[in-house]
VMD Tcl script that draws the C-alpha trace (Angstrom):
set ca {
  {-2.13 -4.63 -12.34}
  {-1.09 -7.14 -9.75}
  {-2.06 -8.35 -6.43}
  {0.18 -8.23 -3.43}
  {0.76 -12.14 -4.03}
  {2.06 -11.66 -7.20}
  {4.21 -8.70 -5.99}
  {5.89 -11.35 -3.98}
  {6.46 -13.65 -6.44}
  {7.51 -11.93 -9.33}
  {9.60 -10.14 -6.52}
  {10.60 -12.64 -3.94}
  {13.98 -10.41 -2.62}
  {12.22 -7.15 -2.70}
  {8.41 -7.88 -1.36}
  {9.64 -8.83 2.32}
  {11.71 -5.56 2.73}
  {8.56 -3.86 1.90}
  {5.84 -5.49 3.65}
  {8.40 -5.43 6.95}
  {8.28 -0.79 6.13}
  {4.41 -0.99 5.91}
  {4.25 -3.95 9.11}
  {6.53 -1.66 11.06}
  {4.14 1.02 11.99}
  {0.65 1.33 12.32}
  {-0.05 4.57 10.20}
  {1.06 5.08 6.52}
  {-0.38 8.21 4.31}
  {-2.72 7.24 1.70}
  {-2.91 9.68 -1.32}
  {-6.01 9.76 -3.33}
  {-7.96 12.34 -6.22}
  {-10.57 14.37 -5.27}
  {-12.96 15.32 -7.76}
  {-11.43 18.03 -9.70}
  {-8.50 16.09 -9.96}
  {-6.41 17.85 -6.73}
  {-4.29 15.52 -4.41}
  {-5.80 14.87 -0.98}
  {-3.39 13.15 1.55}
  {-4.62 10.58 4.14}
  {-3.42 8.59 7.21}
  {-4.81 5.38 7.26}
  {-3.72 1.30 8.50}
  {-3.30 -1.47 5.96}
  {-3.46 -5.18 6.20}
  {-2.38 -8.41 4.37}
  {-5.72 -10.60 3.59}
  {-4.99 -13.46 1.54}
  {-3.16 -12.44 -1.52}
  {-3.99 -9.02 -1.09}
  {-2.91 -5.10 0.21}
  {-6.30 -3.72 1.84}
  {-7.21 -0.94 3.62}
  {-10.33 -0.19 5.43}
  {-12.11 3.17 5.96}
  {-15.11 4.47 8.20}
  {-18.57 4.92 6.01}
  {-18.47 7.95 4.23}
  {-14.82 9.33 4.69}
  {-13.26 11.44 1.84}
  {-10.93 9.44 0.45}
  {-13.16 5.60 0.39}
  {-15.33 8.36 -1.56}
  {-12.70 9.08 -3.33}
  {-11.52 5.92 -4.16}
  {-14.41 5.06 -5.06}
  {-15.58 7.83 -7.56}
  {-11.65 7.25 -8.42}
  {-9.70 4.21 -7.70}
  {-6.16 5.36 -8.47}
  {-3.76 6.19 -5.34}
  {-0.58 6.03 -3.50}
  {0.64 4.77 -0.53}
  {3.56 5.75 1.34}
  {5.16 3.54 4.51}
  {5.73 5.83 7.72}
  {9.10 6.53 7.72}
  {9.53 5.81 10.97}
  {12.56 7.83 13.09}
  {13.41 8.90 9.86}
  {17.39 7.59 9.95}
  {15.70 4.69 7.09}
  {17.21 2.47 8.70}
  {15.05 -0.28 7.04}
  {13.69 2.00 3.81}
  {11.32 4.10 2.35}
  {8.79 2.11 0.80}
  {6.21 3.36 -1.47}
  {3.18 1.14 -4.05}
  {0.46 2.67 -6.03}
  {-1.90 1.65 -8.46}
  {-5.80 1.35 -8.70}
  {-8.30 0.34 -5.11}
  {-10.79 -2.02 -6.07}
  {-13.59 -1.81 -3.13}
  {-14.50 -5.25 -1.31}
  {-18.18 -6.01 -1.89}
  {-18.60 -9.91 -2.56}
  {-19.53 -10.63 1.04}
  {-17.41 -13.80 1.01}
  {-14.21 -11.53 0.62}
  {-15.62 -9.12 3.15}
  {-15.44 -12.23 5.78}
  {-12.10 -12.82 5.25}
  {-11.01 -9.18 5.47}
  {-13.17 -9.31 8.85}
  {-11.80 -11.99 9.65}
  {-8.11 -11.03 9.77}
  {-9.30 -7.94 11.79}
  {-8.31 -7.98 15.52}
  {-11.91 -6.93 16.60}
  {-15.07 -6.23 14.24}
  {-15.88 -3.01 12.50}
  {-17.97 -0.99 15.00}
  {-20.96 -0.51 12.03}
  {-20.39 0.52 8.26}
  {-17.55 0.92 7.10}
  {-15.43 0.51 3.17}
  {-12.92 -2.13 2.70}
  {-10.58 -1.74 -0.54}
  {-8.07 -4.41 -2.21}
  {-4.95 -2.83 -3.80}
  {-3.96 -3.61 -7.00}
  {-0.38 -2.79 -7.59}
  {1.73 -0.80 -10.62}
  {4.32 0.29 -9.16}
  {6.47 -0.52 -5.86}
  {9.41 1.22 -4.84}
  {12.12 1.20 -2.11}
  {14.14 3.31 -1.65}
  {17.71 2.21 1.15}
  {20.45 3.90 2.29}
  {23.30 2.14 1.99}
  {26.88 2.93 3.29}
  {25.81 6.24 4.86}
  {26.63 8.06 1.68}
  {24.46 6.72 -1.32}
  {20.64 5.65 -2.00}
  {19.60 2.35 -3.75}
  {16.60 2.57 -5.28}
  {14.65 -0.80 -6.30}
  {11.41 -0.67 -8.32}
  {9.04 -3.20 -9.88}
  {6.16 -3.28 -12.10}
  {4.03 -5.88 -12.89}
  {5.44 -8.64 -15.29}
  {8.84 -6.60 -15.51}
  {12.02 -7.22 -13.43}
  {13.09 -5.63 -10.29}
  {15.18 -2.61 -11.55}
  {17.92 -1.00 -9.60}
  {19.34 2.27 -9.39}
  {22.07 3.99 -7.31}
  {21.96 7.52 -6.50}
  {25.06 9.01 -4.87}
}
mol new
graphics top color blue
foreach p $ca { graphics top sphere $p radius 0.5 }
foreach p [lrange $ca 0 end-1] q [lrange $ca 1 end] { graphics top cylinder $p $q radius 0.2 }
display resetview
């Protein structure tokens, strides 16, 4: 697995495309496991802290349970107006909850106003990023990474 930071620089062409899909808007879906195993879909905000992809989540809700009990998700960018104009971006991999208190004050920190109470704060750890571009009006490019492996990309007409 791989930070966000090392996204971006095993990655430096593709990571600012993506960061710009999930920057764009404030509401992405979040998709997590619930206990038996089912998909459960979420809306949720994420933020750049220091090398790192986090989320945050009010005490208690489903899926910080869920990652928790079960750290493996994926996140989809908003799409936007839909005409993906800028791409269809898309990471997954494993959440990794934010406990050390130092790390918690610089996720606070970056926060435009403090957490009204309790609340769960997870880093993601990437495996997989994808983005997916129109180009020309008639054809897709796909570009994909993985940590320690090249960008990869793929044309779909």
């Amino acid at each position: 697995m791989a930070t966000w930071q090392d996204f971006e620089h095993e990655a430096p062409d593709l990571a600012p495309a993506v960061r710009a899909r999930f920057e764009a808007n404030r509401h992405h879906v979040l998709a997590t496991l619930r206990r038996g195993g089912a998909p459960r879909v979420s809306g949720t905000e994420v933020r750049f802290v220091g090398a790192d992809l986090t989320i945050g989540s009010m005490y208690g809700a489903v899926k910080a349970l869920d990652l928790r009990r079960d750290g493996r998700y994926a996140l989809h960018s908003n799409p936007g107006d839909g005409t993906m104009a800028e791409g269809d971006a898309k990471v997954s991999g494993v959440a990794v909850e934010i406990v050390d208190p130092s790390e918690l004050a610089a996720y606070e920190g970056d926060l435009p106003e403090p957490p009204g109470g309790e609340y769960h704060a997870f880093r993601l750890e990437l495996t997989e990023v994808v983005l997916t571009e129109v180009e020309g009006g008639d054809h897709l490019l796909i570009r994909s990474w993985r940590p320690g492996e090249p960008v990869k990309s793929v044309q779909r007409y």
